[in-house]
C-alpha positions as CSV (number, residue, x, y, z in Angstrom):
1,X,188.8,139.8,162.3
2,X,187.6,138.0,165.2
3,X,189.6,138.3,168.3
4,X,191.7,135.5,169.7
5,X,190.0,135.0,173.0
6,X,192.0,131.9,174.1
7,X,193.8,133.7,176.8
8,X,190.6,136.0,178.2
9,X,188.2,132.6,178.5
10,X,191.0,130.5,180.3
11,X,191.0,133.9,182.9
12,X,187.1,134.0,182.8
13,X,187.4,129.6,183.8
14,X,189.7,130.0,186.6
15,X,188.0,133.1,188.0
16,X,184.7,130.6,188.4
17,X,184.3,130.2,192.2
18,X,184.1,127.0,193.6
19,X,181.4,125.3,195.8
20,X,177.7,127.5,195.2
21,X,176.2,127.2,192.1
22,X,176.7,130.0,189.4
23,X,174.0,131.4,187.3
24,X,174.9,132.7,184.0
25,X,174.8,132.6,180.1
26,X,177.0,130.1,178.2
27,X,177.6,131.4,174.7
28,X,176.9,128.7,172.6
29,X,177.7,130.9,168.9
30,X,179.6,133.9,168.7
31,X,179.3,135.5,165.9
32,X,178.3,132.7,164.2
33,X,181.0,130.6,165.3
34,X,180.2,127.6,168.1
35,X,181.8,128.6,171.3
36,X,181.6,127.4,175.0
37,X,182.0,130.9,176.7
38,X,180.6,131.0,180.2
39,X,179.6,134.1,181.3
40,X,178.2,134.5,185.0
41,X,175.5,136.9,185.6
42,X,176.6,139.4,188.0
43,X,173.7,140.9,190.6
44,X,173.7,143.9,188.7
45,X,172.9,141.8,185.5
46,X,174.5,141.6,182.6
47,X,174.1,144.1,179.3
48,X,174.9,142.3,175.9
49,X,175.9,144.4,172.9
50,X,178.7,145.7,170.2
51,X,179.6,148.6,173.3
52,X,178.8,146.3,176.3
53,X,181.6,146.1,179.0
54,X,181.6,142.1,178.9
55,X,183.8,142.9,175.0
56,X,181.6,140.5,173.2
57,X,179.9,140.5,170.2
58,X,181.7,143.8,169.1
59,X,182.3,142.2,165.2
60,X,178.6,141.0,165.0
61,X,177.1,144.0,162.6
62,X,173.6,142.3,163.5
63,X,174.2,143.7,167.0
64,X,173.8,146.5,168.4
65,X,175.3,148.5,170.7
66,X,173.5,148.5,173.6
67,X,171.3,145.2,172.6
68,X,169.6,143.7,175.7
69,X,170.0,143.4,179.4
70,X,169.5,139.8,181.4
71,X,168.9,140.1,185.1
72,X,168.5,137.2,187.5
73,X,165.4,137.0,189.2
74,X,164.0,134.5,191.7
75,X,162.4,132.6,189.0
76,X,164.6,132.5,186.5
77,X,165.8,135.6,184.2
78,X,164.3,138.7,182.9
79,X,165.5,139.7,179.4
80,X,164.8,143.0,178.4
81,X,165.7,144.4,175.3
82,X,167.0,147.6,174.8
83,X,165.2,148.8,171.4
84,X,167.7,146.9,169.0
85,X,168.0,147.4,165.6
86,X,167.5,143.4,164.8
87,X,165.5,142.3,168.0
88,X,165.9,140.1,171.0
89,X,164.4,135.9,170.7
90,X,163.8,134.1,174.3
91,X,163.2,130.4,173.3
92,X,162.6,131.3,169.8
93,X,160.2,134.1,170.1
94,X,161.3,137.7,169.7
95,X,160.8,140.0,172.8
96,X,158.5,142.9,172.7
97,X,157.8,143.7,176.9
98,X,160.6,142.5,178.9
99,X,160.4,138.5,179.8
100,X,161.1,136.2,183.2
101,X,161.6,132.8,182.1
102,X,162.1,129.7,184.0
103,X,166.2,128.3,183.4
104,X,167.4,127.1,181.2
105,X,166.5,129.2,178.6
106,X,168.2,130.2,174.8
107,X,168.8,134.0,173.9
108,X,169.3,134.7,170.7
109,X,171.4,138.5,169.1
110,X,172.3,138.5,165.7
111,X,174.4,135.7,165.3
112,X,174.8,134.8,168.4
113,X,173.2,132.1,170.5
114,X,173.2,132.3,174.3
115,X,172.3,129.8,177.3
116,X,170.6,130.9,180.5
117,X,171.4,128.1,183.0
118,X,170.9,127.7,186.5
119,X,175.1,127.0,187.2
120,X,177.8,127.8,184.4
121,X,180.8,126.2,186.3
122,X,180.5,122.8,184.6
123,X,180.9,124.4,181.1
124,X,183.7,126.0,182.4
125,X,186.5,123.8,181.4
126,X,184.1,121.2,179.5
127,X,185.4,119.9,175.6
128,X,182.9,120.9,173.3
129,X,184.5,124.3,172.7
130,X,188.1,122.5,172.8
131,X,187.5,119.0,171.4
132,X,186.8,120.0,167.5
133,X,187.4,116.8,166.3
134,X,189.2,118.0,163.2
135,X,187.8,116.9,159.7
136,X,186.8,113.6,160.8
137,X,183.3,112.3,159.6
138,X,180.5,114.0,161.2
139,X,178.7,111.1,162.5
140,X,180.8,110.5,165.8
141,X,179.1,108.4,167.3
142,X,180.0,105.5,164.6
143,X,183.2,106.6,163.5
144,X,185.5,105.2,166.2
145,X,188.3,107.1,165.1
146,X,186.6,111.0,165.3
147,X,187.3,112.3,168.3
148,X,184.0,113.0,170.3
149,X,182.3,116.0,170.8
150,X,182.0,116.8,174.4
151,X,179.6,119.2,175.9
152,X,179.3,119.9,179.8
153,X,176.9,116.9,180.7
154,X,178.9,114.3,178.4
155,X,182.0,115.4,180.1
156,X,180.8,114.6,183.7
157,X,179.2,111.5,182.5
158,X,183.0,110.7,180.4
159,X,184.6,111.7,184.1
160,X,182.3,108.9,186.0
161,X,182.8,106.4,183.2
162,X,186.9,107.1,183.5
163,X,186.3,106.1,187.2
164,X,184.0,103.1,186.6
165,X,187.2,101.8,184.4
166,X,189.5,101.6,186.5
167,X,187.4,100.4,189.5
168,X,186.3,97.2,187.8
169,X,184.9,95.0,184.7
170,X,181.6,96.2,184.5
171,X,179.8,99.0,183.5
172,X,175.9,99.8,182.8
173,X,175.4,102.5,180.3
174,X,171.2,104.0,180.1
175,X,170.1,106.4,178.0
176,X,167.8,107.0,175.1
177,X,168.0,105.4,171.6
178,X,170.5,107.6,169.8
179,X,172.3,109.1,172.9
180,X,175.8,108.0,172.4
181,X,175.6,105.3,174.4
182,X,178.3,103.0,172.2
183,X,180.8,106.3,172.5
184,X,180.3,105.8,176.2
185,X,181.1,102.8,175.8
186,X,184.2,103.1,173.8
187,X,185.6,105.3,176.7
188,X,185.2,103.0,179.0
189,X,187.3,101.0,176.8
190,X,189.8,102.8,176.2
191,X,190.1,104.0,180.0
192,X,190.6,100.7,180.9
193,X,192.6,98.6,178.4
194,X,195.4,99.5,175.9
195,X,194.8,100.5,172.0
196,X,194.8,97.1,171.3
197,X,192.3,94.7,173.0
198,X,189.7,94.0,171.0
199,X,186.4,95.9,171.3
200,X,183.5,93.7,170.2
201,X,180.2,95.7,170.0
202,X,176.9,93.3,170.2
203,X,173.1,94.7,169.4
204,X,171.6,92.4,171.1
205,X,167.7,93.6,169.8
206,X,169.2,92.7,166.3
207,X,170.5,88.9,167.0
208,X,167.7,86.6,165.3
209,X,165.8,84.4,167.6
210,X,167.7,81.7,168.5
211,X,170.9,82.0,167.6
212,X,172.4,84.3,170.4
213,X,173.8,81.6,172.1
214,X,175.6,80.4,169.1
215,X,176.3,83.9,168.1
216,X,177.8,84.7,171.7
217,X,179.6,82.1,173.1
218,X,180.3,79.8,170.1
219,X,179.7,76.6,168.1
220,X,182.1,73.5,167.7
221,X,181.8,71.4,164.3
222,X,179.2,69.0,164.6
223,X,177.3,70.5,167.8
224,X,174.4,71.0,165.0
225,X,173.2,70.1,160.9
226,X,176.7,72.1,158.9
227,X,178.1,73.2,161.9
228,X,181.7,74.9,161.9
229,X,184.1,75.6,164.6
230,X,183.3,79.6,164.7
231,X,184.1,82.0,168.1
232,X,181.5,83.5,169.5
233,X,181.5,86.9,170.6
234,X,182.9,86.4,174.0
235,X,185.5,84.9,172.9
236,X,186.6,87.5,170.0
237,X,186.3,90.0,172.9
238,X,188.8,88.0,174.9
239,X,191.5,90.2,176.4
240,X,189.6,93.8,175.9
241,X,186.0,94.7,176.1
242,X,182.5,92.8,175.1
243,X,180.0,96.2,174.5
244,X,176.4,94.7,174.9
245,X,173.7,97.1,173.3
246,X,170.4,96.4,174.7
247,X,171.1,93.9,176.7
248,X,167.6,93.8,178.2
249,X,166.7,92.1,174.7
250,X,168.7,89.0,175.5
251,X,166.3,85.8,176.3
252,X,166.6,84.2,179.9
253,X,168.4,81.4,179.0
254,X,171.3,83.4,177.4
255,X,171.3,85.6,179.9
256,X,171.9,82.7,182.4
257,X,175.0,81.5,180.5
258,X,176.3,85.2,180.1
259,X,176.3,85.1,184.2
260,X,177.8,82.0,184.0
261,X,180.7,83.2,181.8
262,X,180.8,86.1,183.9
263,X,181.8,84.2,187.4
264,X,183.6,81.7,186.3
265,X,185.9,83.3,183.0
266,X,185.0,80.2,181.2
267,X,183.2,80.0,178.2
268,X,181.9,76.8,176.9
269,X,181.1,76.6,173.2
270,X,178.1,75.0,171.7
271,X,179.0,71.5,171.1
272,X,182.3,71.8,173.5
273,X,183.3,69.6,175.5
274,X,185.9,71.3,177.5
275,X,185.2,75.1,178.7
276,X,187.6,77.8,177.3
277,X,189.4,80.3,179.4
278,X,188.6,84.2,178.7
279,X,189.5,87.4,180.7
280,X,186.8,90.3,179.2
281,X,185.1,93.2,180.1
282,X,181.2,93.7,179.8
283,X,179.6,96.8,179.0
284,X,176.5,96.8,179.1
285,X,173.3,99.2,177.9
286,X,170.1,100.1,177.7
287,X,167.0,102.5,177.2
288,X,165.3,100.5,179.5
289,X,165.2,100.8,183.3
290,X,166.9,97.0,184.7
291,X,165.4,97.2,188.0
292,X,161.8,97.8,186.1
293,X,162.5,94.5,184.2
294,X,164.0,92.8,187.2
295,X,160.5,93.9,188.3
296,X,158.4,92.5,185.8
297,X,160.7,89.2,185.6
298,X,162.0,89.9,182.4
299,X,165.5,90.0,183.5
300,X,167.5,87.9,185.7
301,X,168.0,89.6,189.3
302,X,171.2,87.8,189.1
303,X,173.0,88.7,186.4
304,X,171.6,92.4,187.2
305,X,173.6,92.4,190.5
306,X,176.7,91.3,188.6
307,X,176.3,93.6,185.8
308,X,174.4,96.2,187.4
309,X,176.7,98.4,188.8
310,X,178.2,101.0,188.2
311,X,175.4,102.7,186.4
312,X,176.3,106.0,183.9
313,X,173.2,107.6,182.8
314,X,173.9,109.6,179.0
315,X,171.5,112.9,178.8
316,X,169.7,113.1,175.9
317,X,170.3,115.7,173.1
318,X,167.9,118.1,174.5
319,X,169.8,118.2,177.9
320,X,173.7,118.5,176.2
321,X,172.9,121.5,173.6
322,X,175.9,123.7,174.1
323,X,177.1,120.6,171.6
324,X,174.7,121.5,169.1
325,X,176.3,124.1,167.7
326,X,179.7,122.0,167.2
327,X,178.0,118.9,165.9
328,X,176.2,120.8,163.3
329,X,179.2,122.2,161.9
330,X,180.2,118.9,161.8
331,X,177.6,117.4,159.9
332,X,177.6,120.5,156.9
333,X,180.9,120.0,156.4
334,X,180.6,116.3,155.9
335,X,178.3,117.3,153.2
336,X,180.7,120.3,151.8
337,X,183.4,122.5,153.5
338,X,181.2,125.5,152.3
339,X,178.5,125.3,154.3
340,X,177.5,127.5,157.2
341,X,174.7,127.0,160.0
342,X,173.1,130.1,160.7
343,X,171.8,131.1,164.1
344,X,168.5,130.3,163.6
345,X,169.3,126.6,162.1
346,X,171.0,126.5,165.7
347,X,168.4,128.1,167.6
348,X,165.5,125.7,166.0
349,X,167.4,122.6,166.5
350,X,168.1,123.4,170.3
351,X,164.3,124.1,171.2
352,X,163.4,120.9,169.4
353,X,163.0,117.8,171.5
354,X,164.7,115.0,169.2
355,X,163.7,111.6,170.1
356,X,166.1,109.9,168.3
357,X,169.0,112.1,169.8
358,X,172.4,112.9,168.0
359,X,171.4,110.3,165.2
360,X,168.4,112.0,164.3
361,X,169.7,115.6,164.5
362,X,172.8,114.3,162.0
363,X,170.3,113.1,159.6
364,X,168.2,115.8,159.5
365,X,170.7,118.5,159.0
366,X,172.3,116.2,156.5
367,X,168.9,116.4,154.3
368,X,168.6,120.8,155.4
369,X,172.2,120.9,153.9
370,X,170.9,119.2,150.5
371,X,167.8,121.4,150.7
372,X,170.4,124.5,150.7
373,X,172.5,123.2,148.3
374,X,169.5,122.6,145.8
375,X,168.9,126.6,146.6
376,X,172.0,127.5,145.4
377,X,172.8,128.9,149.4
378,X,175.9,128.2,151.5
379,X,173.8,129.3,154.2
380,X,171.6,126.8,156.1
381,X,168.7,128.2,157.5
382,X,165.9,127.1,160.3
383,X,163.7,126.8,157.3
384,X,165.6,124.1,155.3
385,X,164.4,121.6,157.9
386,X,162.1,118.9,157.4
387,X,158.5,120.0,158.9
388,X,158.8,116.8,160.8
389,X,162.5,117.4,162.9
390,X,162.6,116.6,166.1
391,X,159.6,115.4,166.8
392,X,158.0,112.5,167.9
393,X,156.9,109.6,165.8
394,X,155.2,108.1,168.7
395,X,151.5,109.5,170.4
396,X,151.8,111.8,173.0
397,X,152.7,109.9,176.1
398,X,154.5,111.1,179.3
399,X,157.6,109.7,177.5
400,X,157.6,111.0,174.2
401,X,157.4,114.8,173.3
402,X,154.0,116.0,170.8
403,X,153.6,119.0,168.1
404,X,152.3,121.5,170.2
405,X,149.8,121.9,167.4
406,X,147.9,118.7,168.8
407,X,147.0,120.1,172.2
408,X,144.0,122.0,173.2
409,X,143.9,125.2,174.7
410,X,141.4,123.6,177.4
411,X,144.4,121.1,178.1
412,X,147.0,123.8,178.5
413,X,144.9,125.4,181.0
414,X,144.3,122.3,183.1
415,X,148.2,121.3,183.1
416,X,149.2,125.1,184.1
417,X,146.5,125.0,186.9
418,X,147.1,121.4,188.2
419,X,150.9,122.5,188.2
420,X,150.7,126.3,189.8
421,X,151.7,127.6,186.3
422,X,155.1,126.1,186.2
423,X,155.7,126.0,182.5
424,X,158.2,122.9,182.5
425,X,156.0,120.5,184.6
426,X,153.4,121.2,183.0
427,X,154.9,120.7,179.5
428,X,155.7,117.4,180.8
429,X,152.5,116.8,182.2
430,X,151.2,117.2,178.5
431,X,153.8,115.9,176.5
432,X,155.7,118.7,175.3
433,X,158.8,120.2,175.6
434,X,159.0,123.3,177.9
435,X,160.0,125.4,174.8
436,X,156.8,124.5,172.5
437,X,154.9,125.3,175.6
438,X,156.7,128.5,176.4
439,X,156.4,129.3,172.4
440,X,152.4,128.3,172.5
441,X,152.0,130.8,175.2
442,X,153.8,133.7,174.3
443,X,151.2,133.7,171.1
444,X,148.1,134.1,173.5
């Protein structure tokens, strides 16, 4: 039986100190189990295993005793195993000589998945090893009533928009497609307005040409050919919060009359002939950079200064995976309460980049939950992945993370060289994720 740890983490949080950063592991599985276990990395380093003094990983059989050893160097960490029965992985690849790598980097010892990072305090108290979420649908992020799950980045960035709420009406949310960027902007809802004000949530990329006036701000009968008196999306929003997705998308014009509603808490329909009072809030996002389009004259300067401000920036997936662990178990059980991630489902899906975020990494475990099914297993494993998860659809840009497969050896050396061999710049420098470049290497 695993042991009830409740009490022992809650010592281990408060113990944190305060101020300097704190280098460490956060256990991200324990036994299988997601966790959110920080463990800071004393200067004698710290020695994993069944007979360890840190007590962990004692009911893991896939352990052993003395398993590995992590020490903090200058550069990062050196992991050393200590001739294990079932081996030590660093970012995927199992260790033979002992390895420094750069933070943050993902251990892996029997069923247990750890996190090298550069300061454990911000985990300490964080929700994704709190905030389960119970049995509600595993795609949070369009399931208003599932109650989100919160890893250490998403918590600071909930924290800001909390703030945000109750300092004003506005908020800008950025982020990449698929980020969590309408959950963002549900809390800043709901910090700001009671359970009932309406919550109207716009795409504006997916409003046909021409009609987002009409759409957002209204039509009275006759104002055009079959015309009907219809509210537009301001005005359904009236009283709560008006969540604009993409609002980058929306054509000048609109965007001048958005302003316009804005300053003056009027809206005036298409067709109206007298403007209608409204008291809203406006949320707005975007994967794009405002001040870029600004820039290029693609966006109003004016209506960027009104709605501008306060900015919360979402990490992507590949920056939050301490929630990995608890949104997969999320997604399998959507599919059927008997099915289990294994570590190295976990493992895999936290080196890979994913584009398309939480949305993407939801489908694809979805389909490796059907491919284990089809097996007859209850166990999914890093191999009932698509081939093609969590990778880019696009070319290799600076942007947009490649198959490691599609760079040359002569391009690896010219990126380590131009960059003094620091791995993560120049993964980015090449279009890869630090891991597929540290993996790459270690097969040299």
């Amino acid at each position: 039986m695993q042991r009830d740890s409740t009490v022992d983490d809650d010592a281990e949080h408060s113990a944190l100190p305060h101020g300097r950063p704190v280098p460490g592991l956060l256990v991200l599985l324990e036994s299988g189990q997601p966790a959110a276990i920080p463990l800071p990395l004393p200067p004698q380093g710290l020695e994993l295993g069944r007979g360890a003094p840190s007590g962990r990983f004692e009911h893991d059989d896939q352990v052993s005793r003395a398993h590995a050893k992590v020490m903090l160097e200058q550069k990062g960490v050196r992991v050393t195993d200590l001739g294990s029965r079932n081996g030590t992985f660093v970012d995927g690849v199992r260790l033979g000589a002992p390895a420094l790598r750069e933070l943050p980097a993902l251990l892996r010892i029997g069923r247990n998945l750890l996190w090298a990072v550069p300061d454990v305090r911000p985990f300490a108290l964080h929700e994704s090893g709190r905030n389960r979420g119970g049995d509600h649908d595993a795609d949070q992020y369009t399931d208003k009533d599932a109650r989100p799950v919160l890893g250490g980045a998403l918590s600071r960035a909930f924290g800001e928009i909390a703030l945000a709420a109750k300092a004003g009406d506005t908020l800008l949310i950025t982020g990449e497609s698929g980020s969590g960027k309408e959950l963002a902007a549900r809390a800043f809802h709901a910090a700001g307005r009671s359970g009932t004000a309406p919550f109207v949530a716009v795409n504006c990329a997916a409003i046909p040409e021409g009609l987002a006036e009409r759409l957002l701000f209204g039509a009275k009968r006759g104002a055009y050919s079959g015309a009907v008196d219809a509210d537009g999306y301001v005005q359904q929003a009236h009283g709560g919060t008006l969540f604009l997705d993409e609002v980058a998308e929306l054509d000048a014009q609109v965007q001048a009359k958005l302003l316009r509603v804005l300053e003056s808490r009027q809206v005036l329909a298409l067709g109206a002939t007298r403007a209608q009072e409204v008291e809203i809030r406006i949320c707005a996002a975007s994967h794009k950079r405002l001040r870029d389009e600004v820039a290029a004259g693609s966006f109003r300067a004016d209506l960027y200064y009104r709605i501008g401000r306060p900015e919360v920036a979402i990490a992507p997936l590949r920056e939050r995976i301490d929630e990995i662990p608890w949104l997969a178990q999320r997604a399998l059980r959507a599919v059927s309460p008997e099915l289990v991630a294994s570590a190295g489902l976990i493992e895999r899906c936290a080196l890979l980049p994913w584009p398309g975020n939480v949305r993407e990494l939801l489908r694809e475990l979805r389909g490796a939950a059907v491919a284990a099914q089809a097996q007859g297993s209850a166990l999914v494993q890093a191999e009932h992945l698509s081939a093609d998860a969590g990778i880019s659809l696009a070319p290799a840009s600076e942007h947009a993370p490649v198959r490691e497969q599609d760079v040359d050896d002569e391009a690896v050396e010219r990126a380590l060289a131009e960059h003094d061999g620091n791995v993560t710049a120049a993964a980015r420098a090449l279009g890869l994720h630090r891991n597929q470049l540290r993996r790459r290497l270690s097969k040299r």
